[in-house]
N, C-alpha and C positions, 0 to 999 in steps of 0.2 A: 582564647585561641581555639578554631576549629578542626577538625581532624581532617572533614569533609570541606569543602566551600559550600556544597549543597545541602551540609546536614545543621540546621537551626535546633541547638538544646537549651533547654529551661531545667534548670534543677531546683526543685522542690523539697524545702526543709519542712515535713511534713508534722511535726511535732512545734516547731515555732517559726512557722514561716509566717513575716509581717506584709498585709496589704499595702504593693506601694505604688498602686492604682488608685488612690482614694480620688483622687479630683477627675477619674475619667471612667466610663459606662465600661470601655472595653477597648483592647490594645492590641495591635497586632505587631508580632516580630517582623514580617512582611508585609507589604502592600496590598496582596491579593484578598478578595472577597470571600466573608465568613462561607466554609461550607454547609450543605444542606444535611441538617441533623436530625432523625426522628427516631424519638425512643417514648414508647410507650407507658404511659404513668405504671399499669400493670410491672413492668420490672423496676421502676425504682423504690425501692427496699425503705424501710420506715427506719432503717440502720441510721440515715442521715441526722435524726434527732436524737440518737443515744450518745451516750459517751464511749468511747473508744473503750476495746476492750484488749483485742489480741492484735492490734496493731503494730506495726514493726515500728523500731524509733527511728531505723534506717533511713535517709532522704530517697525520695523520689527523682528519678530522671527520664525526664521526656524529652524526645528529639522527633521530628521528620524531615524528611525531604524538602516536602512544598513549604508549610506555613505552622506555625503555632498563635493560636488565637486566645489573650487572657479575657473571656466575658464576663465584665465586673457584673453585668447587670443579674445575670444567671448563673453567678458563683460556678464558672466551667473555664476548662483549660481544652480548647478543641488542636490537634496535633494531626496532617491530612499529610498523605503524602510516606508511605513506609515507615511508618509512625512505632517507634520503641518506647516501650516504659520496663523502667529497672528501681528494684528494689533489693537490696541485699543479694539473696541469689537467684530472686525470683524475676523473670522477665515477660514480658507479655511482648508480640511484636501481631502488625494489622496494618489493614491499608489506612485507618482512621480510627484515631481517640478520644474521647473526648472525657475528660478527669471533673468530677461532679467535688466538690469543695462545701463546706462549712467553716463560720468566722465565729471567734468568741466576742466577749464584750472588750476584749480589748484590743481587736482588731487581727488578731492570728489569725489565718488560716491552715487548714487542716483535709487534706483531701481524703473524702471515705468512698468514692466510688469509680471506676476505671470501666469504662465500656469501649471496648475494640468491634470494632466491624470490617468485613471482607478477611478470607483468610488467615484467620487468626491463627497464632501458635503461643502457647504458654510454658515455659519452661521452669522446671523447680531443681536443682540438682541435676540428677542423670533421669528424670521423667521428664515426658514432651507428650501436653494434650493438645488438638486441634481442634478446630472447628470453624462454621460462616460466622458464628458471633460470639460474643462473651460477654458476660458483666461482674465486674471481678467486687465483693466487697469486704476494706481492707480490715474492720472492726474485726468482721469474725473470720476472716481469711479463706474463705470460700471464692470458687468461681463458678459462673453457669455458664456453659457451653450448648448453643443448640447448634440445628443441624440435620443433615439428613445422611449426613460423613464422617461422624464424629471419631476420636481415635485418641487412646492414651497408650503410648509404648516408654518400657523401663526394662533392664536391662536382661531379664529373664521373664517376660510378660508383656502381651499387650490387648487390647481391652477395644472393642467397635462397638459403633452403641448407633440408630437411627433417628434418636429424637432430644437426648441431652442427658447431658454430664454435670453431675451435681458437684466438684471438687473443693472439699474440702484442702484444702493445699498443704500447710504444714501438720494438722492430723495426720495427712496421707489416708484420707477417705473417699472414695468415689462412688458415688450412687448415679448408675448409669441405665437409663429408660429406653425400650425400641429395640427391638430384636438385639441383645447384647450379644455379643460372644466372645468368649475369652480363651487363648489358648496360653498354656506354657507345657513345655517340651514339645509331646507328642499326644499331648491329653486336652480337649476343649471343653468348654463348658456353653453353654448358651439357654437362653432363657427371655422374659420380660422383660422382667428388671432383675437389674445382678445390683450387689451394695459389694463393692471390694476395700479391702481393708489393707493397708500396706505397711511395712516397716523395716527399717534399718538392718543389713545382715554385719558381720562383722568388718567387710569392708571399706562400710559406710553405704552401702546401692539399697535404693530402696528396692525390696522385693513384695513379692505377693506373702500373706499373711494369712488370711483367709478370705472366703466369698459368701453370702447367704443371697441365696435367687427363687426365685418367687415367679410361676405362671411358666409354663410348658419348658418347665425345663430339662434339659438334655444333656448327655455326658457323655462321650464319645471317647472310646479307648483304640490301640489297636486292634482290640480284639471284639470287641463289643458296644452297645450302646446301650443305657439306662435312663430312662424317661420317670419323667413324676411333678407331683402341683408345685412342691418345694424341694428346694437342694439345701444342701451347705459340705463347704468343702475348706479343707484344714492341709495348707501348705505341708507343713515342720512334719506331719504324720504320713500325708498322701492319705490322707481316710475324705472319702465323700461318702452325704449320705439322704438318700431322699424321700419324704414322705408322699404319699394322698396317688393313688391311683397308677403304681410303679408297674414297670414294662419294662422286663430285659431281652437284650435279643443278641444273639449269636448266630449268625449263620442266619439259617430258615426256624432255628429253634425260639422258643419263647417262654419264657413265665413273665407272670404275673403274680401283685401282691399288692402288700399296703403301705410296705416298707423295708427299704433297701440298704444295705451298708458293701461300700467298696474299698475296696485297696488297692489302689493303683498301683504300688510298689508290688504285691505281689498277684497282683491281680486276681485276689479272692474275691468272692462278691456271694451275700449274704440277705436273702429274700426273708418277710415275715409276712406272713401271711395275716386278713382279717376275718371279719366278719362272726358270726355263732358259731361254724366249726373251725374257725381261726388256721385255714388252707393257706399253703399258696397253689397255682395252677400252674400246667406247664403245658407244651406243644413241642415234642420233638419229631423230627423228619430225618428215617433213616440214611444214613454219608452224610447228614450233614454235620456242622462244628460242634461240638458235644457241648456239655455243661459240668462239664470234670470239676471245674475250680465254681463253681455256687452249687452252695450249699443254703440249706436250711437252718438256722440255730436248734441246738437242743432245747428241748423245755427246761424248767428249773427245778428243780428238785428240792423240794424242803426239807 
């Protein structure tokens, strides 16, 4: 029984689902003609000939609108038409899918690869990534997201990226390339590439955990901004801290240094000077916003 009339599902026993296509190339639920599919050899992942690794024992559920297409010849489940796939609690939804399969020798099949196209959304929990495409693989539980839109939001955080989303899915790891930016609260971070790390708080949401970012990255407070080559930033503490060519600025005021540590919580901020006489520099313009809270560290005293 259908929920929809218009909505055609195939459920997928992905751990011993038997071929029972054997005597035909390829099946449709529908009448209508196979859609036009083109995925590039470059993304199909060499995953296909390993053996399962971190795969869910969960079945797969595929539905769409229009049509589901079983392609015996090309071991492919193509799904067109507002097209969902659900796994445990993970769901992927798209205008088009098409579920890439492996058979063992005794005729199981096993789907390792999930590729969404058009407006994709992938949901885990209370995280929701978007993007134009995706290719989800289920061994190691990753998805790639490209894009020029890209967006992960979770319940205290969310994360923009311009070129793709590397998501590790039940990790809860995202490595996101193309001008990222990440804000939570009132504090952003932005960079190249950002690698965000997430985890479980006590009421189960996953939250932000820490960040490490790489290439022109930027930290923006209410009060201030801190530039530098590399960042990293630690939820649990509010401590960031940033190496290789650092730049604070308040106001019209500025230093300069090699390396920086922040506290967002109280908004101290902590320049280290480099070079042979291991300086930092500063630029201040009288009325403007002072430098009350950075400071210098002491030297160390033996």
């Amino acid at each position: 029984m259908l929920n929809r009339l218009s909505v055609i599902t195939l459920v997928l026993i992905v751990i011993s689902s038997t071929n029972v296509l054997a005597d035909n190339e390829s099946a449709m639920v529908t009448p209508e003609s196979k859609p036009d599919i083109e995925i590039s050899k470059s993304e199909i992942n060499e995953t296909a000939s390993k053996e399962p690794e971190t795969n869910d024992a969960n079945p797969i559920e595929i539905s769409a609108d229009n049509s589901l297409e079983w392609d015996r010849e090309n071991k492919q489940y193509i799904a067109d038409g507002n097209a969902i796939a659900k796994q445990g609690i993970s769901q992927i939804f798209a205008s088009k899918l098409v579920a890439d399969y492996r058979e063992d020798e005794n005729g199981k099949t096993e789907i390792w690869q999930l590729t969404a196209f058009d407006g994709v959304t992938i949901n885990h929990q209370d995280s929701v990534a978007t993007g134009q495409k995706a290719i989800y693989l289920l061994d190691e539980g990753k998805a790639v997201l490209i894009g020029d839109n890209l967006k992960l939001e979770s319940p205290e955080q969310y994360v923009t990226a311009k070129e793709s989303f590397t998501y590790w899915i039940q990790k809860g790891h995202l490595n996101a390339k193309g001008n990222v930016f990440i804000r939570q609260e009132k504090n952003t971070l932005e960079a190249e590439q950002i690698d965000v790390y997430f985890t479980e708080n006590d009421e189960g949401k996953r939250v932000l955990e820490h960040a490490d970012a790489t290439g022109n990255v930027v930290i923006i407070t209410l009060k201030e901004m801190i530039s530098g080559d590399k960042g990293s930033y630690i939820a649990k503490t509010q401590m960031a801290e940033l190496n290789g060519n650092v730049r604070i600025k308040r106001g019209q005021n500025i230093l300069t240094g090699t390396r920086a540590t922040v506290d967002l919580t109280t908004n101290v901020s902590k320049l280290y000077g480099g070079g042979s006489d291991g300086r930092v520099k500063g630029v201040f313009y009288p009325g403007s916003d002072g430098f009350q809270n950075i400071t210098k560290p002491k030297e160390k005293t033996n």
